[in-house]
FIKOLZA-1660 file (N, C-alpha, C; in steps of 0.1 Angstrom, whole numbers, plus 5000, padded with zeros to 4 digits):
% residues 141
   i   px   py   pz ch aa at
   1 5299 4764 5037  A  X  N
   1 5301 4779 5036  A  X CA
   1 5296 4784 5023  A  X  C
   2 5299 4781 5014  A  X  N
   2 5298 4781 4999  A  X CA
   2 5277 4781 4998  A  X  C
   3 5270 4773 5002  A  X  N
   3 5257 4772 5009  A  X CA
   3 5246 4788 5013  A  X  C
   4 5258 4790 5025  A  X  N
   4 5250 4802 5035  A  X CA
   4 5253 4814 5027  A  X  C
   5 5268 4811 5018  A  X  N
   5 5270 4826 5008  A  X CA
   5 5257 4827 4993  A  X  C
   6 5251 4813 4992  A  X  N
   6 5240 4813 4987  A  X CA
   6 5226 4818 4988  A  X  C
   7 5228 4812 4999  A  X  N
   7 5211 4817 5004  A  X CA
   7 5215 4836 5008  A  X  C
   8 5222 4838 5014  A  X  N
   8 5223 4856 5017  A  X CA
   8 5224 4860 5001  A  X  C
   9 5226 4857 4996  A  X  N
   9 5222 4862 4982  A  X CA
   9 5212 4859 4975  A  X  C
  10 5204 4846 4975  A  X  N
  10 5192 4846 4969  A  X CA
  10 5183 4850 4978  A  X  C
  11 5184 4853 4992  A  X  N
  11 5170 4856 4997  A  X CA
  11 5164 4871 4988  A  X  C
  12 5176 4885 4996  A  X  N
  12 5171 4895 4985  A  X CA
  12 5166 4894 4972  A  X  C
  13 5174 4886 4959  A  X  N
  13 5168 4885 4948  A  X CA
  13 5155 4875 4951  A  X  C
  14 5150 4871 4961  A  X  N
  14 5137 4864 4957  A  X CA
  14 5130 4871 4964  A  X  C
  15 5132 4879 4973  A  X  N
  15 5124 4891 4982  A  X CA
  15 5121 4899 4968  A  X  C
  16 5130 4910 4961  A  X  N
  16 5126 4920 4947  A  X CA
  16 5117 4909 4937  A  X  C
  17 5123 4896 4932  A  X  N
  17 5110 4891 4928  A  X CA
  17 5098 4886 4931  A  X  C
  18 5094 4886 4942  A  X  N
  18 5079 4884 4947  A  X CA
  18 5077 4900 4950  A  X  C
  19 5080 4905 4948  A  X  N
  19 5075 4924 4948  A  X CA
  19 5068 4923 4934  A  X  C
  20 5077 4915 4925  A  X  N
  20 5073 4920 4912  A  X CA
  20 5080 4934 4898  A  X  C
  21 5077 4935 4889  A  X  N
  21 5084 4940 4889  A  X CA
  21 5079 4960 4889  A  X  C
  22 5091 4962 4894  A  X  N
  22 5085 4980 4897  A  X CA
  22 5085 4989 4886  A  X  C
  23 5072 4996 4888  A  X  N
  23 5068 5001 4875  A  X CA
  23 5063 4996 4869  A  X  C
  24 5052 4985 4868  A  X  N
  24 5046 4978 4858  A  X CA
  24 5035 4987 4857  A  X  C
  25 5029 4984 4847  A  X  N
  25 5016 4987 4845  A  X CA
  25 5006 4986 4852  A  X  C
  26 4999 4993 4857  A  X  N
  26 4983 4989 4866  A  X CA
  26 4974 4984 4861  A  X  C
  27 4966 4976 4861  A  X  N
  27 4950 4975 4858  A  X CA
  27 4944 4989 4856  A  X  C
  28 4933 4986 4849  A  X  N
  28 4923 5000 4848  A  X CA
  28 4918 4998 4859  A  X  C
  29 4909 5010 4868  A  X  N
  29 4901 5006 4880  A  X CA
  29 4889 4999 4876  A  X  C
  30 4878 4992 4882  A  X  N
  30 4873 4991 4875  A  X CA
  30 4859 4997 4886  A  X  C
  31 4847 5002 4876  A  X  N
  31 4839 5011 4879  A  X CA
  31 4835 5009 4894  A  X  C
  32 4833 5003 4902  A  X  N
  32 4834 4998 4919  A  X CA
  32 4843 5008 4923  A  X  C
  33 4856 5004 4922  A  X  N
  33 4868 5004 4926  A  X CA
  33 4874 5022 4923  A  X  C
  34 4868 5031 4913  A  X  N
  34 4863 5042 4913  A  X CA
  34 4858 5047 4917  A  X  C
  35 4840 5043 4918  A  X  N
  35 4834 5045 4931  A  X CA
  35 4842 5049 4943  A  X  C
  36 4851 5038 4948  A  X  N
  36 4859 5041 4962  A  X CA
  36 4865 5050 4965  A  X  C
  37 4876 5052 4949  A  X  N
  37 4883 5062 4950  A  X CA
  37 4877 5077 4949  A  X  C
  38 4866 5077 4946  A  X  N
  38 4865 5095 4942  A  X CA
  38 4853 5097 4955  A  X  C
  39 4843 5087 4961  A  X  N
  39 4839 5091 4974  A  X CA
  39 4849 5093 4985  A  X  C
  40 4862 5090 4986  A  X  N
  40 4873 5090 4994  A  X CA
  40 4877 5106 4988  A  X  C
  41 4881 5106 4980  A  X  N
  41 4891 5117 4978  A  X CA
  41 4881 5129 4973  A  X  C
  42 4867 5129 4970  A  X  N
  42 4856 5143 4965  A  X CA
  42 4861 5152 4974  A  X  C
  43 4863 5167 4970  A  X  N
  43 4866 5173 4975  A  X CA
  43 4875 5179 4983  A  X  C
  44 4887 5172 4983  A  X  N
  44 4900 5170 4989  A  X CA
  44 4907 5170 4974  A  X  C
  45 4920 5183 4978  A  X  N
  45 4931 5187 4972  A  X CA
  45 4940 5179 4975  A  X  C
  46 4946 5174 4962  A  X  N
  46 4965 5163 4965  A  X CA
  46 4972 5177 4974  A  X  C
  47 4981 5171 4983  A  X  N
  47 4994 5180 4984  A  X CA
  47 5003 5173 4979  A  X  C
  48 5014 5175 4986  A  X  N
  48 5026 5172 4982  A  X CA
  48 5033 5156 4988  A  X  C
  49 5035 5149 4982  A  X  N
  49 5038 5135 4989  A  X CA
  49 5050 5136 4998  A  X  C
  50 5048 5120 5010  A  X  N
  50 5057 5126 5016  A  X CA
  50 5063 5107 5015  A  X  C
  51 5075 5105 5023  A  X  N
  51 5078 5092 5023  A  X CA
  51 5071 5085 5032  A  X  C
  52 5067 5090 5046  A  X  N
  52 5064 5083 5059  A  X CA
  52 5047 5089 5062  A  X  C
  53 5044 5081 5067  A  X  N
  53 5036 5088 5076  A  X CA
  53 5030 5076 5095  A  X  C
  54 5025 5086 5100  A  X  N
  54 5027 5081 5115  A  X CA
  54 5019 5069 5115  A  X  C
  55 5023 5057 5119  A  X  N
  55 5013 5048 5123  A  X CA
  55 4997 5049 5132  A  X  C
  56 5000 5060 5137  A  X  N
  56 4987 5065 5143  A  X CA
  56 4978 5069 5132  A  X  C
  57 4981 5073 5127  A  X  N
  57 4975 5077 5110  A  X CA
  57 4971 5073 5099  A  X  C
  58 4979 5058 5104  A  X  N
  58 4975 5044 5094  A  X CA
  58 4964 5033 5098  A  X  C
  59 4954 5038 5107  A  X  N
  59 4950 5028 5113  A  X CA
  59 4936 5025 5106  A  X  C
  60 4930 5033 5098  A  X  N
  60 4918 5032 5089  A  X CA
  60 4921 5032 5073  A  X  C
  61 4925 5017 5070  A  X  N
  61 4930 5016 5057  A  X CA
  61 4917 5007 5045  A  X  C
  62 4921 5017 5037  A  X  N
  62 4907 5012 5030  A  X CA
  62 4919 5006 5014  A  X  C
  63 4909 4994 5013  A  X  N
  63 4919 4987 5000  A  X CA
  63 4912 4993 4984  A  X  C
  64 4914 5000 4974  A  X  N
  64 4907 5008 4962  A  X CA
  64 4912 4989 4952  A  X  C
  65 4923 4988 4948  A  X  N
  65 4928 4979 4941  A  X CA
  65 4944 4973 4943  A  X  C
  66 4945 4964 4938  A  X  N
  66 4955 4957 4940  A  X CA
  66 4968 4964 4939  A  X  C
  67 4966 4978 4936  A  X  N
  67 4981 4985 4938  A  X CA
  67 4975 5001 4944  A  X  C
  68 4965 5000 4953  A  X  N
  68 4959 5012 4954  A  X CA
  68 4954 5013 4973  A  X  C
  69 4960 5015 4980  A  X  N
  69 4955 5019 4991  A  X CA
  69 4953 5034 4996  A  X  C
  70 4946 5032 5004  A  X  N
  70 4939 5043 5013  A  X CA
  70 4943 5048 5026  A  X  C
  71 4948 5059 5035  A  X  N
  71 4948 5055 5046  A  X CA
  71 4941 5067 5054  A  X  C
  72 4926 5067 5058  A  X  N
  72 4919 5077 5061  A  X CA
  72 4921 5080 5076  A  X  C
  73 4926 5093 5075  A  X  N
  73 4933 5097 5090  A  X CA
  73 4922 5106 5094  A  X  C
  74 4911 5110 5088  A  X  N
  74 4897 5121 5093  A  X CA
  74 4889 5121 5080  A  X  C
  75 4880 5129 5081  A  X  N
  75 4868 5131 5070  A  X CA
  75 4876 5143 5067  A  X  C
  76 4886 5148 5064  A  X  N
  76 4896 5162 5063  A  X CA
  76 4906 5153 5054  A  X  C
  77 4912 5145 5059  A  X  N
  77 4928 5140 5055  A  X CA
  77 4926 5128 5052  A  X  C
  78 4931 5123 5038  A  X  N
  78 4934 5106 5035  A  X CA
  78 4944 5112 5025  A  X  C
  79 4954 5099 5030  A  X  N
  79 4968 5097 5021  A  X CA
  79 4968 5084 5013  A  X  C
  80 4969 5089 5001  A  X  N
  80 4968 5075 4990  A  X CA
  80 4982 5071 4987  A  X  C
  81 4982 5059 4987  A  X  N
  81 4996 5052 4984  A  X CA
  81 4993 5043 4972  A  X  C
  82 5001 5047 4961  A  X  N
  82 5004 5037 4951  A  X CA
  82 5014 5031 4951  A  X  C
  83 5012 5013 4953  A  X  N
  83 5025 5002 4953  A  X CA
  83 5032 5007 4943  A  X  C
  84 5043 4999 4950  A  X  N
  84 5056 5002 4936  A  X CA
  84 5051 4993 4927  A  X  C
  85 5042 4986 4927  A  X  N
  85 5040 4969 4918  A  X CA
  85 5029 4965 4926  A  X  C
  86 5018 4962 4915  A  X  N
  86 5004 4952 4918  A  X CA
  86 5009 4943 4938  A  X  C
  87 5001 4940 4939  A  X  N
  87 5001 4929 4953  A  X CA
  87 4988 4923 4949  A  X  C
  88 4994 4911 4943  A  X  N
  88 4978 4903 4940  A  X CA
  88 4968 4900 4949  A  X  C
  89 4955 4905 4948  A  X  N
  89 4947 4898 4962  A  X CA
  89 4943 4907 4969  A  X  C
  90 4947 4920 4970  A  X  N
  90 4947 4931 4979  A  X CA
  90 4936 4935 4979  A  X  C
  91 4927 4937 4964  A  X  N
  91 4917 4944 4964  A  X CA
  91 4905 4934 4972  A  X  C
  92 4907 4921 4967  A  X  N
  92 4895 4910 4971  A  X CA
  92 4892 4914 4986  A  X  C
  93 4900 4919 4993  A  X  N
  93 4899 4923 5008  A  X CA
  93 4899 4910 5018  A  X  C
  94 4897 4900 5012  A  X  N
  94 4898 4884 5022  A  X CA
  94 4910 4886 5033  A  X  C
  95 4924 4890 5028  A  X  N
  95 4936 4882 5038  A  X CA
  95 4941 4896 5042  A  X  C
  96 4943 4891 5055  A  X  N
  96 4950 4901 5064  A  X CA
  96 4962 4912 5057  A  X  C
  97 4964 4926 5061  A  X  N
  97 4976 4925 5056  A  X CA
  97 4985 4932 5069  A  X  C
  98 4993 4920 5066  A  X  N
  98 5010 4921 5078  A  X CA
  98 5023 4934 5072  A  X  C
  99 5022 4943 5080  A  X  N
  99 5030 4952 5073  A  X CA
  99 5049 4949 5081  A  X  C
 100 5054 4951 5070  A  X  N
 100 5073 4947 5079  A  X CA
 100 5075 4958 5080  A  X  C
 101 5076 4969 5088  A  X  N
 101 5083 4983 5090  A  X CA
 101 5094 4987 5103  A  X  C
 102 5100 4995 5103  A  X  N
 102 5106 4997 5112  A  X CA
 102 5102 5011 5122  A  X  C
 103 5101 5009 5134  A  X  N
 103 5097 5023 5137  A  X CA
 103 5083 5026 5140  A  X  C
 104 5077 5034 5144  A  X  N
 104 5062 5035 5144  A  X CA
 104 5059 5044 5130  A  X  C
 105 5061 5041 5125  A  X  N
 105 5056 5048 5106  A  X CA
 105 5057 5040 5095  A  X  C
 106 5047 5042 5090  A  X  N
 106 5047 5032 5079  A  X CA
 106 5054 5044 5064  A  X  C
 107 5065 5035 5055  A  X  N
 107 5072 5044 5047  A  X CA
 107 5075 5040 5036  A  X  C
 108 5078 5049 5027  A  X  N
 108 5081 5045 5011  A  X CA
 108 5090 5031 5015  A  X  C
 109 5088 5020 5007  A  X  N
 109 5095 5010 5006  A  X CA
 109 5096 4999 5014  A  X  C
 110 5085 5002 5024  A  X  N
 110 5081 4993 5035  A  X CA
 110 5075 4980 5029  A  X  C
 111 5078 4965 5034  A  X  N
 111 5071 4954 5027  A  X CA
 111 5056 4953 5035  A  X  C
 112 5048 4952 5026  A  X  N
 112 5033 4947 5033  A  X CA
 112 5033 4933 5027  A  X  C
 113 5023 4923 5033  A  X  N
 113 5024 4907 5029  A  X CA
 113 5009 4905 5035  A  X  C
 114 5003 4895 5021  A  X  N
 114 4991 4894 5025  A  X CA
 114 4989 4880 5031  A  X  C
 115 4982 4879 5044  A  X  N
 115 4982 4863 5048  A  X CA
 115 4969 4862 5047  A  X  C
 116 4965 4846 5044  A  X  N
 116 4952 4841 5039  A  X CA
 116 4949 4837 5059  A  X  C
 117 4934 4839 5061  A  X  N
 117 4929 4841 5073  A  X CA
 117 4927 4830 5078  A  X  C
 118 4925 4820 5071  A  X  N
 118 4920 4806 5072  A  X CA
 118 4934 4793 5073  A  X  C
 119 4941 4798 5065  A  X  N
 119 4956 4786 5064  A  X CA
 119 4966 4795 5067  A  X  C
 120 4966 4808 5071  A  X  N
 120 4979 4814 5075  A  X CA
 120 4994 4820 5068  A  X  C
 121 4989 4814 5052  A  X  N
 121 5001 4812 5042  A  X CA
 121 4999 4825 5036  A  X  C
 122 5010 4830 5032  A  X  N
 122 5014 4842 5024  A  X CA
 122 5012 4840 5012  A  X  C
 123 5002 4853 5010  A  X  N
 123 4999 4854 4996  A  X CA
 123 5011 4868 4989  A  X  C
 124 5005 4878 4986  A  X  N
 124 5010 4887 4980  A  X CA
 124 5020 4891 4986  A  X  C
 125 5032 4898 4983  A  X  N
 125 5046 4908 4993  A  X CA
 125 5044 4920 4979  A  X  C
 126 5045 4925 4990  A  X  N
 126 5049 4943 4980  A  X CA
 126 5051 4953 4987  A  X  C
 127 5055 4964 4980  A  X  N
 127 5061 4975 4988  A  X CA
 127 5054 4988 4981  A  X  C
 128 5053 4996 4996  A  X  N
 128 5048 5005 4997  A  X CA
 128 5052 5018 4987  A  X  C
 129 5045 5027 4981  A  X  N
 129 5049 5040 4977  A  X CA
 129 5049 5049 4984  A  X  C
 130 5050 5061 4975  A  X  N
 130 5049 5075 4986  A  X CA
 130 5035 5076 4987  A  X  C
 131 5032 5081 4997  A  X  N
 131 5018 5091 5003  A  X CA
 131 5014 5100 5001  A  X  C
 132 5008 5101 4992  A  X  N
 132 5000 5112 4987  A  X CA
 132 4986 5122 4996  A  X  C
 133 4993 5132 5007  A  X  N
 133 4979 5134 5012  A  X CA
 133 4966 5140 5004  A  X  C
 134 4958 5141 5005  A  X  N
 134 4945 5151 5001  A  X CA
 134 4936 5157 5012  A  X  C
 135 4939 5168 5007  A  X  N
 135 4926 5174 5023  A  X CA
 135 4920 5184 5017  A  X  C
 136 4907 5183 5027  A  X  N
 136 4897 5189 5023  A  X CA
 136 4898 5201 5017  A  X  C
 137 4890 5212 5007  A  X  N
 137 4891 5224 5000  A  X CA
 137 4888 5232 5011  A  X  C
 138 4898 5240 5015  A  X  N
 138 4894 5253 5026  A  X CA
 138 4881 5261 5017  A  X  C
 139 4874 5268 5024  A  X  N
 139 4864 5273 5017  A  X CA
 139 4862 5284 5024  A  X  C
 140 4859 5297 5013  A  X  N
 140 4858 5308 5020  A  X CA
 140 4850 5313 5026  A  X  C
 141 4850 5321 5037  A  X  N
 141 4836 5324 5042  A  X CA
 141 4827 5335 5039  A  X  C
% end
């Protein structure tokens, strides 16, 4: 008994530490990886972030860096998400990533996990931030 009250307690604490810790510091981008971000977002205004957005919406995800995703919903709309914490590996684009969510929406605090394509084993776990959309500058006629 004493055992199972163990493990339901260490799973969480070892789930938050393979997240890493939240709030860390990011890497600089590095000049590539800028490249990505400002041909993605040129001309597209931030709005206002939101927690969720629809899985139908998530289906064109572009990797910027290891704490930097993409999720281009049109040549009008992409929502940037910044992890709560690095996810090592993410940017190299090699390993799948397996998202844990509930629901058809992917949402603030959702775990993503990256599995290697070739041996199946889990690399990186992290969790998702808020969604930042950007859309295009209306322009006047």
């Amino acid at each position: 008994m004493h055992i199972l009250k163990l493990a339901v307690f260490a799973f969480p604490v070892t789930l938050v530490a393979a997240c890493g810790q939240v709030g860390s510091t990011p890497k600089p981008l590095t000049e590539k990886q800028t490249a990505v971000l400002m041909n993605e977002l040129s001309g597209k205004v931030a709005g206002t972030p939101v927690n969720c957005i629809s899985d139908f919406n998530a289906t064109n995800t572009i990797r910027v860096s290891d704490d930097i995703l993409l999720y281009r919903v049109s040549g009008r709309l992409v929502y940037q998400n910044k992890l709560r914490s690095a996810c090592s590996g993410l940017a190299r684009d090699n390993d799948i990533i397996v998202s844990e969510q509930f629901g058809s929406q992917k949402c603030k605090g959702d775990i993503i996990r990256l599995v290697d394509r070739t041996s199946g084993m889990t690399g990186g776990v992290c969790s998702l931030g808020d969604f930042v959309p950007y859309r295009l500058k209306k322009t006047a006629d």
